[in-house]
N, C-alpha and C positions, 0 to 999 in steps of 0.2 A: 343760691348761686355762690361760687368761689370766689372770695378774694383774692387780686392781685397778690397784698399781704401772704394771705393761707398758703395758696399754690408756691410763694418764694419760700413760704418756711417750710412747705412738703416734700418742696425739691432740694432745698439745704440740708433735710433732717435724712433723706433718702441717700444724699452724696456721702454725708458722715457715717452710714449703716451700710452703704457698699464698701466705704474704705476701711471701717473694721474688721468688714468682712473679710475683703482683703487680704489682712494681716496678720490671718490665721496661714494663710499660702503661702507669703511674701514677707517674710521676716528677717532684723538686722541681726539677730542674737538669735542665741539656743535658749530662752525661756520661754516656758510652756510648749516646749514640744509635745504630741501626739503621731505615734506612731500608725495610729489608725487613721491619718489622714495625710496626701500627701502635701508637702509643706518646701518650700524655697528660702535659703538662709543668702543673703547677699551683701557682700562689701564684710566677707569675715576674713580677720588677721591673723594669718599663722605665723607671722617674722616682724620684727622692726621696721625694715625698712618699707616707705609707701607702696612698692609696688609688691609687697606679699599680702596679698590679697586674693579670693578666689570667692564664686558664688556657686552653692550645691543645691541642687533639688534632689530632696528624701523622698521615696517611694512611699506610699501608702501600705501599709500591713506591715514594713518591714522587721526587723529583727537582726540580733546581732552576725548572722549569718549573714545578712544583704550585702551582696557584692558593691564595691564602690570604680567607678571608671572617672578618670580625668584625664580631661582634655586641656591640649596645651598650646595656645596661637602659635602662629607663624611671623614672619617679618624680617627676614635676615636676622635673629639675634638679638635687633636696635629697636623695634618698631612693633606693634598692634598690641591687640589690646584682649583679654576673656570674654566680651560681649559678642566677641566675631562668632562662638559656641554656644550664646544662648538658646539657640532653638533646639540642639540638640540634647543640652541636658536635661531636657524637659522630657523628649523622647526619649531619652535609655529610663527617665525616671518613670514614667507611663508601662514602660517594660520591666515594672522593678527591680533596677538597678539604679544606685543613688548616684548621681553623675556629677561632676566639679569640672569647670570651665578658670584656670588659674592663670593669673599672671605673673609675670617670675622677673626678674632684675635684668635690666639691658644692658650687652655689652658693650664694655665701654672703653677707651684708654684714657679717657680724662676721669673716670674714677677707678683707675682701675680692675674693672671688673671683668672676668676674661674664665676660659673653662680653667678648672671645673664648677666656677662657682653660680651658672647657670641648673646644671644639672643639680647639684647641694640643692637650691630652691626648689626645685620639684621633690625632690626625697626629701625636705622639709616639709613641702604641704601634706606628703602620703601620712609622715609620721605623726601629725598634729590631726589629721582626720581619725588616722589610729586610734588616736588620745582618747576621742573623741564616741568611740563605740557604743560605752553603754548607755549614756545621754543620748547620740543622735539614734542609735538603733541601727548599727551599722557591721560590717567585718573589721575586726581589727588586720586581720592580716589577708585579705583577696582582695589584690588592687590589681586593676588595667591601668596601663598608660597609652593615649592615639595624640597625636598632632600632625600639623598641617606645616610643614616645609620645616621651619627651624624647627617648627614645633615635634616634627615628624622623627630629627635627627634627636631631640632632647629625651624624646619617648622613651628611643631606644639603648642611645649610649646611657641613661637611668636607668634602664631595664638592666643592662646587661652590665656596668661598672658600679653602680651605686646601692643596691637593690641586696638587704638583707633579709628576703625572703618574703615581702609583704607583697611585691609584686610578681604576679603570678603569669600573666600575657600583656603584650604592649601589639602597639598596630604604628604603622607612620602613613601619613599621605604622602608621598608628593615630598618627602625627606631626602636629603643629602648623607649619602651612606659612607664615601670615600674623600676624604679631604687632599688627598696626594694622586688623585685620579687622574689621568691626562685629557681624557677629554671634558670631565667638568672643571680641572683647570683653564682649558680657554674658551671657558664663558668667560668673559670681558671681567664681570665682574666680582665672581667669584675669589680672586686673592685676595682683593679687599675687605674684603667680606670676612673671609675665614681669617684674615689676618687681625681684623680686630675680635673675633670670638674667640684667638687664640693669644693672643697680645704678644703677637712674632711672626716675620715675615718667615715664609717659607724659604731659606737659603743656604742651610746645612742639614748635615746628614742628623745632629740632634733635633735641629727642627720637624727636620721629616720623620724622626719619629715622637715627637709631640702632636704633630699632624695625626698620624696613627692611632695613636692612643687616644685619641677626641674622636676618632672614625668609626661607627657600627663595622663596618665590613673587617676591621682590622681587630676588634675585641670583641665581635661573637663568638663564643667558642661550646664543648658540645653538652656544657649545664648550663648553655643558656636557655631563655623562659620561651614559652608559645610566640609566633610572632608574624603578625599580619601585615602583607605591604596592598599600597593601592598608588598604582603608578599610569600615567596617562602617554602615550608613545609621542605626543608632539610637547612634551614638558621643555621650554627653551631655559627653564632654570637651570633644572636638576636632571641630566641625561634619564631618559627610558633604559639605556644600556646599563648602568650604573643597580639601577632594582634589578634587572634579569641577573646580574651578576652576585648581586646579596640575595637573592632567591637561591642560585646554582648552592653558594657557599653556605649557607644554612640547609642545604637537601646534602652536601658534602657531612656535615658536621652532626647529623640525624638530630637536628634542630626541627620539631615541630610549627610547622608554616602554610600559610597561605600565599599565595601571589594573584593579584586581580587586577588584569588592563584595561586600562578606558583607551580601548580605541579611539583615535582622532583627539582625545582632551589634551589641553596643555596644563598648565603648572596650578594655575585656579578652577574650581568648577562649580557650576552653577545647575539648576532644574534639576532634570533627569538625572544627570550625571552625580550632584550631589547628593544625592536620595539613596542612589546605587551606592555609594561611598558606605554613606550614616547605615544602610541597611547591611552593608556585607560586615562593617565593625560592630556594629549592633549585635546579629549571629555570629560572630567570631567569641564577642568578650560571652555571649551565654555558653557559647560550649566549653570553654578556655576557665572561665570563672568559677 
């Protein structure tokens, strides 16, 4: 018969052999990578400051050919965090493609932090994943960029102003496309909002086009990259009208595009809805990539 003793040290010796196990999947660093198996790198440092940071999961078999997609949170600008995409980088990595969920510097006026130097951080992590290629096993130059509301608007004003060829398609959820728009103007909160990711109230005619120049709809133009929108008709953030409008003006510009409405969704989505999301970005970045 088993000892009390025996069964505590079979189930101690069993916990330390799961979690080395573990730590072939779930890694802080890039040593001993294997490319034949897939593998999760988390809490890695592409910048100085604390919040550059992002977590990638490597696809199994890959090669320096592997397309890379990051995803970029939402929050107004100030707020959330790269965990809010963990489930999805799992799935594009499942689909092999190597996916990054990144966090990027909030803006601020008390550190003055303000565009463009939000966007800088995301073309910071693409370039430091580049770095990265023949180590991780990865493309140096077929990046997607997708985000969800701020995240949606950083995707693309990256895509389309910051982007020295390494990105190839970008996607936004649920993104703010027009910053001088009248009716996403009175959303209540909306000046505040853009006023501190711009660090200037909207009140001159320079301002309004500092406005512009931080706008997708206003610096797409017709070399810009593939580009996915996913917009929900009840969004009380970010007007429905606003995507039909950056859809029109990208079909204007013979900018290759998607547009996909979620009927009845608003500004967050959850079940069904976000499935349908993660799935039409998913087939978007494999054709696009």
């Amino acid at each position: 018969m088993t000892s009390s003793k025996d069964m505590k040290f079979k189930l101690l010796s069993a916990l330390i052999l799961f979690f080395l196990f573990s730590l072939q999947y779930c890694k802080k660093d890039d040593s001993d990578l294997s490319s034949d198996k897939k593998q999760t790198l988390r809490g890695v440092s592409y910048g100085e400051h604390k919040r550059h940071v992002f977590d990638i999961a490597l696809p199994k078999d890959r090669t320096t050919q592997t397309p890379v997609v990051i995803f970029i949170h939402g929050g107004a600008w100030v707020l959330g965090d790269k965990s809010v995409f963990a489930s999805e980088i799992q799935q594009f990595a499942d689909a092999g493609i190597a996916c990054a969920t990144m966090n990027y510097r909030y803006a601020s006026n008390t550190s003055d932090i303000h565009h463009p130097d939000l966007p800088n951080d995301i073309k910071k992590a693409v370039d430091f994943i580049s770095s990265k290629s023949e180590l991780w096993q990865v493309s140096a130059d077929n990046f997607g960029l997708v985000g969800h509301s701020a995240g949606g608007h950083l995707s693309l004003i990256t895509s389309y102003m910051f982007n020295d060829g390494k990105i190839k398609a970008c996607a936004s959820w649920a993104g703010p496309v027009d910053f001088v728009d009248a009716e996403q103007l009175s959303i209540s909160s909306s000046g505040d909002v853009f006023e501190t990711y711009l660090g200037l109230e909207l009140t001159s005619t320079s301002d309004t086009l500092a406005y512009k120049n931080a706008s997708p709809f206003w610096t797409v133009n017709t070399t810009s990259i593939p580009t996915l929108l996913i917009h929900g008709t009840e969004d009380d953030g970010v007007p429905y009208s606003n995507a039909v409008k950056m859809k029109a003006k990208l079909d204007s510009l013979n900018v290759i595009s998607s547009f996909t409405t979620l009927d009845g969704s608003g500004h967050i989505w959850t079940g069904n809805t976000l499935e349908e999301a993660r799935l039409k970005t998913l087939n978007w970045f494999k054709e696009n990539l």
